[in-house]
C-alpha positions as CSV (number, residue, x, y, z in Angstrom):
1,X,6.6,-46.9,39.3
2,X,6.2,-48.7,35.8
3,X,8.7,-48.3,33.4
4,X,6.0,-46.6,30.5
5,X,5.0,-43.7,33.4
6,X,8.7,-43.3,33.9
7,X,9.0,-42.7,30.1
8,X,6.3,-40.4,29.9
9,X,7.8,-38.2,32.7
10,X,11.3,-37.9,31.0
11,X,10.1,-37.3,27.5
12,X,8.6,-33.5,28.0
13,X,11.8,-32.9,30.2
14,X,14.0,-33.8,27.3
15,X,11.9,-32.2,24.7
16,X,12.8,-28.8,26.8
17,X,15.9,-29.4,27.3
18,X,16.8,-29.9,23.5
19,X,14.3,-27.1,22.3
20,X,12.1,-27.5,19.6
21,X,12.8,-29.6,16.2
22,X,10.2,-27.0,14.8
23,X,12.5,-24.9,12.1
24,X,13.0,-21.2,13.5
25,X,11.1,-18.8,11.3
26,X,13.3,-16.7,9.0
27,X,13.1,-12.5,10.4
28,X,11.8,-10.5,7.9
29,X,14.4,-7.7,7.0
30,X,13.8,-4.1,7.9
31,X,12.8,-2.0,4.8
32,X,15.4,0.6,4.1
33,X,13.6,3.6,3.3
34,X,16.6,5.7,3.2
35,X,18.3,3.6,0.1
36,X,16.9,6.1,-2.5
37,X,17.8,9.0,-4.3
38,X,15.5,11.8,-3.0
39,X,13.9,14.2,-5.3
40,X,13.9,17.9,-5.2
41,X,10.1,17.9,-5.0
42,X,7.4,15.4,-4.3
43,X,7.7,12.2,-6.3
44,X,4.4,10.5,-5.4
45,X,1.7,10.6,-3.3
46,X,2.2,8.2,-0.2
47,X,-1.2,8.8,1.1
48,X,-4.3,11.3,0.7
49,X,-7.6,12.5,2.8
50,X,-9.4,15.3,2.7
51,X,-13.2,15.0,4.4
52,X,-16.4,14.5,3.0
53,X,-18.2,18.0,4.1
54,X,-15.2,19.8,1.9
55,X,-15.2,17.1,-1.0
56,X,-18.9,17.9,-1.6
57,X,-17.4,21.8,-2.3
58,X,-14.5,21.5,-3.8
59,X,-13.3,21.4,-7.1
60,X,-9.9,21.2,-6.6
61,X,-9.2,17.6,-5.3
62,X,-6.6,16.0,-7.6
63,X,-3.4,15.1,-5.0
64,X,-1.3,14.4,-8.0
65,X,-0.8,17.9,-8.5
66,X,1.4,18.5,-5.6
67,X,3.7,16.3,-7.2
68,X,6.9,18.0,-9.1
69,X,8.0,22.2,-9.4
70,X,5.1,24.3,-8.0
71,X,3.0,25.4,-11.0
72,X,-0.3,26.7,-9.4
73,X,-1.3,29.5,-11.7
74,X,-4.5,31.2,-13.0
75,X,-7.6,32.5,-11.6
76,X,-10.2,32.5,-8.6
77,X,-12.4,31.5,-7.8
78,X,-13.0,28.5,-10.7
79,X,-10.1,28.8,-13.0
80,X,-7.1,28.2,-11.0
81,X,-4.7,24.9,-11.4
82,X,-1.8,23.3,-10.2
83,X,-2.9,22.7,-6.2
84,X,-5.4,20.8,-4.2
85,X,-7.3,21.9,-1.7
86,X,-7.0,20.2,1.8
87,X,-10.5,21.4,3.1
88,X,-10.7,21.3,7.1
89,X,-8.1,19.1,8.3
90,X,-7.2,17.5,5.3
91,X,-4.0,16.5,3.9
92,X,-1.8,15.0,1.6
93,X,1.4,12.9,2.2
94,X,4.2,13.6,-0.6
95,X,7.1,10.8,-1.0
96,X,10.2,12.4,-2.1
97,X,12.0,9.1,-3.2
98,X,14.4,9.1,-0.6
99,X,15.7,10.2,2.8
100,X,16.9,14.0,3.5
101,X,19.4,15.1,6.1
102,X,18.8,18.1,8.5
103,X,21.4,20.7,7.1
104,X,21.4,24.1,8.8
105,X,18.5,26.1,8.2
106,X,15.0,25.5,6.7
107,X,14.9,21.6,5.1
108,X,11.7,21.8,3.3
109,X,9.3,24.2,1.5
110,X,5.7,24.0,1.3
111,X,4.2,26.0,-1.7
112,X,0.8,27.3,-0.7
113,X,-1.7,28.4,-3.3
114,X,-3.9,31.4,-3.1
115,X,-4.0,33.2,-0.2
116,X,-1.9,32.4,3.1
117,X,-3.6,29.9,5.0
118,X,-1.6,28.0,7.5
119,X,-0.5,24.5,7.3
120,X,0.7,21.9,9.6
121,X,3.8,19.3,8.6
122,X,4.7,16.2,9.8
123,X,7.7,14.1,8.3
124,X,8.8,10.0,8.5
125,X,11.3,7.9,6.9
126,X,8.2,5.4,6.6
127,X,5.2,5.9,4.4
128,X,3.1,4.2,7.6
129,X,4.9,6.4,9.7
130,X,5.0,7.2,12.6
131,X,5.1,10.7,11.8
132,X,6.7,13.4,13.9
133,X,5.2,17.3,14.1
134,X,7.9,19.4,12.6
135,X,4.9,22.5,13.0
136,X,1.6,23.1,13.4
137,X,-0.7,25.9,11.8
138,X,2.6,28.1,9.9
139,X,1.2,30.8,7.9
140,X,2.2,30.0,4.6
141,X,2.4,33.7,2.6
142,X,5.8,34.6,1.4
143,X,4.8,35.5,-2.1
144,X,6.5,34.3,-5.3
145,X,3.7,35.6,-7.5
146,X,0.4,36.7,-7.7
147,X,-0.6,33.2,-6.9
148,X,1.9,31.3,-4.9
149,X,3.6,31.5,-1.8
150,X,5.3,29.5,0.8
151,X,6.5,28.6,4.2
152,X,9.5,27.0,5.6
153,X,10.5,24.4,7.9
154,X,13.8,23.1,9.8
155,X,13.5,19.5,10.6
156,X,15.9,20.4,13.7
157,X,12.8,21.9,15.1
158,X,11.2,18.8,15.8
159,X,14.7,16.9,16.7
160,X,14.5,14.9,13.6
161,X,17.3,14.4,11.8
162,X,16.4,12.5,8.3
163,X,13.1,12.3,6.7
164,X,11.8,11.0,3.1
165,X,7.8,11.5,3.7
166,X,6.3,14.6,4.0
167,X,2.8,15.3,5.2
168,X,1.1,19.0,4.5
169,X,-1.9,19.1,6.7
170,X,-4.7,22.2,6.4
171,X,-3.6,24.4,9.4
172,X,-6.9,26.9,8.3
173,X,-9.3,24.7,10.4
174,X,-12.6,26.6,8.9
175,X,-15.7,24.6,9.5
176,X,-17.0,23.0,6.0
177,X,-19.3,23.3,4.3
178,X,-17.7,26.8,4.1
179,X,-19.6,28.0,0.5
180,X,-16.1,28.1,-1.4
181,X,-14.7,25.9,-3.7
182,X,-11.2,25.8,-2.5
183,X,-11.8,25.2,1.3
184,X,-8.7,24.8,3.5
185,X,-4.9,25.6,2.6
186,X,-4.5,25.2,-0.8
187,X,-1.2,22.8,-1.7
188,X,0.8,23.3,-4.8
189,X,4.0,21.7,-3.8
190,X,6.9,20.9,-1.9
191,X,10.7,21.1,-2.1
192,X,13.4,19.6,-0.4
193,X,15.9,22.4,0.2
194,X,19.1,20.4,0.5
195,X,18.6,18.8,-2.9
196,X,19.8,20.1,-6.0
197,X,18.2,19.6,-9.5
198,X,19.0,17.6,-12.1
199,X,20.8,20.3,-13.8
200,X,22.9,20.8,-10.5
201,X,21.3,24.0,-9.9
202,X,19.0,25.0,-6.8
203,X,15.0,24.4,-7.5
204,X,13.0,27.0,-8.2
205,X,12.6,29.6,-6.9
């Protein structure tokens, strides 16, 4: 055998035995979504939808109003503010700056505008999740005035045991177009139960 075939052979051998010259990439780090301070109530929005069929009906579509202390107040059916309506199926996911801890009993508070239609949540300690079901379709009635109410939820119910974003889903499922202006559960807020205020003091109410 000539000496260049002899070469040939030996050079891929040694190539894998010495791995490549290439330089190895650099791993990107793992965000830490837990590194912040988290709010009493919702400090952005993370990520919105409600659908067409109940966009075309309703007037109340801002998501930015779930943000910070429930204020929903007025009256129905045109003169109401402070929530957003999901319409069928829609929702809105609230960042509260940082991570909560399961403590015992209920970890979060979903003010509900209105009437008492239900509403589904789902938490993550990512804004692009994935998100686990905490519960679906909880009537959300327990009055606080003439126009809001609210619901509970434990994260221990769904086994989770931190959580920074919060997603309120319409848990009403009625058909749209359903000839209201307000279609679905009607969001005005949420509140991180374990967290006190600025002032040191429990939020409201």
């Amino acid at each position: 055998m000539r000496r260049s075939v002899l070469l040939a052979l030996a050079l891929p051998a040694l190539v894998s035995a010495c791995g490549s010259t290439s330089p190895s990439p650099t791993p990107t780090p793992t965000p830490n979504y837990c590194s912040g301070t988290p709010s009493v109530y919702g400090k952005a929005v993370s990520d919105w939808w409600i659908p067409a069929c109940s966009l075309a009906q309703d007037i109340y579509n801002d998501p930015s109003v779930a943000l910070g202390a429930p204020d929903a107040a007025g009256t129905g059916p045109a003169s109401y503010t402070g929530f957003i309506s999901l319409g069928f199926g829609g929702h809105v996911t609230l960042d509260l700056g940082g991570c909560i801890s399961d403590q015992p009993g209920a970890d979060l508070r979903v003010y509900q505008a209105v009437s008492s239609e239900p509403v589904s949540v789902y938490v993550s300690i990512s804004p692009d999740g994935p998100f686990t079901l905490v519960e679906a379709r909880k009537w959300c009635g327990t009055r606080v005035d003439r126009v809001k109410g609210y619901c509970e939820f434990d994260l221990a119910t769904a086994g989770v045991s931190r959580a920074r974003y919060v997603r309120v889903e319409d848990g009403e499922l009625f058909p749209c177009p359903g000839g209201t202006v307000s279609e679905g559960a009607d969001l005005d807020g949420i509140q991180a139960l374990g967290v006190t205020t600025v002032a040191g003091l429990p939020g409201l109410p």
